[in-house]
C-alpha positions in Angstrom: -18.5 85.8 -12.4 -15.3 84.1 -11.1 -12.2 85.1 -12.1 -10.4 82.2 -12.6 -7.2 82.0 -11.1 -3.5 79.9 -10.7 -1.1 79.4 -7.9 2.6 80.9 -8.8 4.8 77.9 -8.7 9.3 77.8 -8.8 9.3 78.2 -12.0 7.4 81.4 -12.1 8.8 83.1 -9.4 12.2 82.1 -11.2 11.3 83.7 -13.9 9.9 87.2 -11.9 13.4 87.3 -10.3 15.3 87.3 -13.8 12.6 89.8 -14.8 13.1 92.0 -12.2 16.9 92.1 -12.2 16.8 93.1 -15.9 14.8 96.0 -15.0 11.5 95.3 -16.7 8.4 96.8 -15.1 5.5 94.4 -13.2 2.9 95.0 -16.1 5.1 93.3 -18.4 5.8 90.8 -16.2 2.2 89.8 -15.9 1.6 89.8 -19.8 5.1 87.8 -19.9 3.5 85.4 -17.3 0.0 85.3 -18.5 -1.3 86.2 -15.0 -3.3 89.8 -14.0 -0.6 92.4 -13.2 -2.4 92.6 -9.3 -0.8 88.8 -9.2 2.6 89.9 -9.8 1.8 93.3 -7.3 1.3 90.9 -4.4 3.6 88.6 -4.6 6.4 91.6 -4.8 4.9 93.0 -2.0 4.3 89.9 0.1 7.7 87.9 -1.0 10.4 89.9 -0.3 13.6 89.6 2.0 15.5 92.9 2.8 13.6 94.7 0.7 14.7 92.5 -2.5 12.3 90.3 -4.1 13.9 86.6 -3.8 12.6 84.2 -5.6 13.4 81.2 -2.8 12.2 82.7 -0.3 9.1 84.0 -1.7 8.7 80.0 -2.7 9.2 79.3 1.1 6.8 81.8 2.5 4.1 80.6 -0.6 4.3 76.9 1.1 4.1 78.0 4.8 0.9 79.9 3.6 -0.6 77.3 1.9 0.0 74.6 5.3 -1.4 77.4 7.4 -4.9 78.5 5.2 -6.5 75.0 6.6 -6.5 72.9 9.6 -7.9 70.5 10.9 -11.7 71.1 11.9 -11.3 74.7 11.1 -15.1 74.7 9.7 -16.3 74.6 13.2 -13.7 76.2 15.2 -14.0 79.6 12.9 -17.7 79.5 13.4 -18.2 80.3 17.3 -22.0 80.2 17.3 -22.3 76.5 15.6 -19.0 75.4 17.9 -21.1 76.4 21.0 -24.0 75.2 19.7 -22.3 71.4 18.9 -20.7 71.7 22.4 -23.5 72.0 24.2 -25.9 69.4 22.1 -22.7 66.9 22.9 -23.1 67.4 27.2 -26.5 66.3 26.4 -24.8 62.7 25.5 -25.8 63.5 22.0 -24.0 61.7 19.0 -22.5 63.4 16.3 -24.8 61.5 14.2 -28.0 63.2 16.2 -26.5 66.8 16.2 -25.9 66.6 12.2 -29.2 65.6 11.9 -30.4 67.8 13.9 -28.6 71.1 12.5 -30.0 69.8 9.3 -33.4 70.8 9.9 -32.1 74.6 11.1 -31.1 74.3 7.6 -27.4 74.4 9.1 -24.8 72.3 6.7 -22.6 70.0 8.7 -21.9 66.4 7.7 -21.1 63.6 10.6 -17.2 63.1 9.7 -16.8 67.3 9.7 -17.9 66.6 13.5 -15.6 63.8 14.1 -12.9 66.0 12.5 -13.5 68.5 14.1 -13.8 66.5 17.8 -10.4 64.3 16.9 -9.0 67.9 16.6 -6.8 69.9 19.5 -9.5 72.4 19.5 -12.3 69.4 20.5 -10.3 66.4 21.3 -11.1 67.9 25.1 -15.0 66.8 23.8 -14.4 63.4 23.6 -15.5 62.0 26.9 -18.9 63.1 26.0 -19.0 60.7 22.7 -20.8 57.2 23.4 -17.2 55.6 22.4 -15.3 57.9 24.7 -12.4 57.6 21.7 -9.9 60.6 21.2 -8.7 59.7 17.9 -9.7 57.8 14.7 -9.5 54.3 14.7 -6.8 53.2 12.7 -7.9 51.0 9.6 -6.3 47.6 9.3 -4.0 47.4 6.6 -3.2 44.1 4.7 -6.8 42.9 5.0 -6.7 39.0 4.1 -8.5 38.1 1.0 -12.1 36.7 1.8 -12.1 33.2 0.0 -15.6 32.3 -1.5 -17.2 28.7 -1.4 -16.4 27.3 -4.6 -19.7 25.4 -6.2 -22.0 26.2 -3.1 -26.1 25.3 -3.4 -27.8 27.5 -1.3 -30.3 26.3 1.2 -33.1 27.6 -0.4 -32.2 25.1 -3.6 -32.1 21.7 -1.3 -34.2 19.6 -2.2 -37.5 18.6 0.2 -36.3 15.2 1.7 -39.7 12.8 2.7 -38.0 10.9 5.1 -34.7 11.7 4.9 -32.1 12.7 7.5 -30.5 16.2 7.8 -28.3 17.5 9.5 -27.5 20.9 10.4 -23.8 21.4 11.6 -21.2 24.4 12.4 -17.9 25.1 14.7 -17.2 26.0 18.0 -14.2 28.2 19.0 -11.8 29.5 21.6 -11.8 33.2 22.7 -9.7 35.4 20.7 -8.2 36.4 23.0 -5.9 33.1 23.9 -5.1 33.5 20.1 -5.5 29.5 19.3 -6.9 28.1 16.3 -8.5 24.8 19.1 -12.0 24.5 18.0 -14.4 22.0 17.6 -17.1 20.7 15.3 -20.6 19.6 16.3 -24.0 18.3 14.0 -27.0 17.9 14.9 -29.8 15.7 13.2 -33.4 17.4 12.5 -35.7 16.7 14.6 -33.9 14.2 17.1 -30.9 16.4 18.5 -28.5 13.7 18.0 -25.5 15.1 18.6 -22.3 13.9 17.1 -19.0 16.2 16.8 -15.4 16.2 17.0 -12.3 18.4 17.9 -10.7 20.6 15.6 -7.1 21.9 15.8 -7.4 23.9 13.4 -10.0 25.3 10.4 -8.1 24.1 7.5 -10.0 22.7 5.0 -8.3 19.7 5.1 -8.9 19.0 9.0 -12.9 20.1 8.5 -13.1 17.6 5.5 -11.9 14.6 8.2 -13.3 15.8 11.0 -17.5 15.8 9.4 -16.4 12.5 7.2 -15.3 10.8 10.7 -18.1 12.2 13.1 -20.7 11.0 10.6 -19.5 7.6 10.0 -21.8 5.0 9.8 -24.6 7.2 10.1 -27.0 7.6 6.7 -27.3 11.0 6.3 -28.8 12.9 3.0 -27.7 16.5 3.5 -25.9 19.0 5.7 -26.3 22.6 6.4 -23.9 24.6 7.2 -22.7 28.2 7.3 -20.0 30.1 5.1 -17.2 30.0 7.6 -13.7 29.1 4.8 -13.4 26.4 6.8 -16.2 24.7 4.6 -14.2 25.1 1.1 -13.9 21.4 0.7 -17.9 20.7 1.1 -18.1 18.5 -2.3 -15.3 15.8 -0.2 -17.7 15.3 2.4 -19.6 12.5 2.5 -23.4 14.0 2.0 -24.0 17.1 0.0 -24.0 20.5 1.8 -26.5 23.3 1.1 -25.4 26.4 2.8 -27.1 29.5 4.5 -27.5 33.1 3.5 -24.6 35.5 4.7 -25.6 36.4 8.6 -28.2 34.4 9.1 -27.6 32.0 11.7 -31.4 31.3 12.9 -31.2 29.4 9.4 -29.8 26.2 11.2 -31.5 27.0 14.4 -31.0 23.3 15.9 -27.3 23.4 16.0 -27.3 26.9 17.6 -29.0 25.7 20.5 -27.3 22.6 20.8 -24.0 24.7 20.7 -25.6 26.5 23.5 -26.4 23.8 25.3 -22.9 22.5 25.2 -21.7 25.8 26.3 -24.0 25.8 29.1 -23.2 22.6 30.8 -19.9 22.2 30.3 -17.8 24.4 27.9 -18.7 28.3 28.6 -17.6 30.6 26.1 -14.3 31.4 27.7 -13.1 27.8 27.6 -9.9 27.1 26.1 -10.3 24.5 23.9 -6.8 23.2 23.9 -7.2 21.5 27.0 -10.3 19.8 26.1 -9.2 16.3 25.2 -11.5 14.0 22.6 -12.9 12.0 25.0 -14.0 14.5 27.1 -15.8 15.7 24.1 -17.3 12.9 23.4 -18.0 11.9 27.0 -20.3 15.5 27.2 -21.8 14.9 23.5 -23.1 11.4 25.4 -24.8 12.9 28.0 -26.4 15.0 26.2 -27.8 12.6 23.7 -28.6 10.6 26.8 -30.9 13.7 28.0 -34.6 13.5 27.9 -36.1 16.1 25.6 -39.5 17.8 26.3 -39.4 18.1 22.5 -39.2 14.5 22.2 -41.5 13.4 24.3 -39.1 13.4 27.1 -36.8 10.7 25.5 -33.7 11.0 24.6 -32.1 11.7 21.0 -30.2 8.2 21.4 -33.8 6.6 21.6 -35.3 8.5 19.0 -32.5 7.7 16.7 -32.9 4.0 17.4 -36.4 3.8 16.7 -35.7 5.6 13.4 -32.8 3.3 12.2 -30.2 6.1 12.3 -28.7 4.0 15.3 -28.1 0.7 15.6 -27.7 0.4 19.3 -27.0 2.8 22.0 -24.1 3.7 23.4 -23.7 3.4 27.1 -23.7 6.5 29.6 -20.3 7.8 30.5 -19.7 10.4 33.1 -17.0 13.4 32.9 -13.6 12.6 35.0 -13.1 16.1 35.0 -15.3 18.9 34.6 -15.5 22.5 33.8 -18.0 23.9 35.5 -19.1 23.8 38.7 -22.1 22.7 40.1 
């Protein structure tokens, strides 16, 4: 068994010095101390400076020790075998993830972050370029993580009701690259089974702005529900003017309409890297007309703008309008 053990702090090798300057032998210092006379052996033998035990330096030289006893992926680099072995399993482009897996079954005991440690280390850092991420050091973890804001009061979509012949509507946003770091956006519905289109920009995702922006896109049309996703943007869904139901967490093909729709947008006249900011409203509106104006295989190749009209979601049809500007070349 075990012997257990402590770590001699200040205050005991305060004490050793006092002892030893009154003369009284290292046995009964130990019994004094409460430690195992060897204890007190090595530490005079260890902490000494001219040949005098000092108790500040032997607290210096117990610190340095204790720094120097680990380092950083020191269970690999003092095992030359398993370094070699990891080394040679990462020129194969394996991942870390792989070689722990693999050592596993040699019955060899390595987790994944001992390899990471070990690899974001001087002695593997020169490793990296092998690793799928070709990173050097660990990625720092954002600090000051905003607070995720839950829907207050949301029905899920799998509690809406089963309209006969009602309309729904299946609606979500559209943004701006990150990278131009601009809140621009837009909003765009689209009614089940017709692909009417109908949206609006967005400067911003307050809850204020989304509340206006689906009460104004929608006006005038009868519509009995809404389903949406659960962006914070949507807090203020019991303002809006039909009743939302919202999708599970990650699980976009749950409105699989307005996807498309947003895709279709995207791919006639606002790619992905478009800055929204210099997209005016009525060029919006003028490429949410010609897309209503489209004829749909999957409407009998007529457009939404007809099938809306038979249906008495439209009262009349707008005219077509063509883009002054575009962005996109044809």
């Amino acid at each position: 068994m075990r012997k257990s053990f402590v770590h001699l702090r200040d205050l005991h090798r305060d004490r050793i010095e006092a002892l030893v300057d009154e003369g009284v032998n290292q046995s009964e210092i130990a019994k004094i101390l409460k430690v195992d006379k060897s204890t007190i052996s090595r530490e005079m033998k260890r902490k000494r400076e001219n040949g005098v035990y000092d108790a500040d330096m032997a607290q210096h030289k117990a610190l340095v020790g204790r720094q120097n006893s680990k380092y950083q992926g020191m269970k690999i680099e003092k095992h030359q075998t398993l370094r070699d072995q990891i080394v040679s399993e990462l020129k194969l482009f394996r991942s870390p993830e792989e070689i722990a897996s693999s050592l596993k079954k040699e019955k060899i005991n390595i987790s994944v972050p001992s390899i990471y440690k070990w690899l974001y280390s001087p002695f593997g850092q020169q490793y990296c370029r092998y690793l799928c991420s070709k990173r050097y050091r660990k990625r720092k973890q954002k600090k000051n993580k905003t607070e995720r804001m839950m829907i207050p009061n949301k029905i899920s979509i799998h509690d809406k009701p089963k309209w006969k012949n009602g309309v729904e509507m299946e609606a979500d946003t559209f943004l701006s690259p990150k990278k131009l770091h601009t809140t621009a956006s837009g909003f765009l519905g689209s009614v089940l089974g017709v692909h009417l289109l109908v949206g609006t920009k967005l400067p911003n995702l307050k809850v204020n702005t989304m509340i206006e922006a689906v009460n104004r896109s929608t006006n005038g049309m009868d519509i009995d529900s809404m389903i949406m996703d659960n962006g914070i943007e949507n807090r203020g869904h019991e303002q809006f003017r039909m009743p939302a139901y919202f999708c599970d967490p990650h699980a976009p093909w749950q409105k699989p309409h307005v996807e498309c729709d947003i895709g279709l947008l995207r791919r006639w006249f606002l790619p992905k890297e478009t800055d929204l900011r210099k997209v005016g409203e009525a060029e919006l509106q003028t490429y949410i007309n010609i897309l209503n104006h489209k004829k749909r295989k999957s409407l009998g190749y007529k457009s939404a703008y007809e099938v809306a009209l038979k249906r008495g979601i439209l009262k009349s049809i707008p005219p077509r309008t063509l883009p002054a500007k575009l962005h996109f070349s044809i």
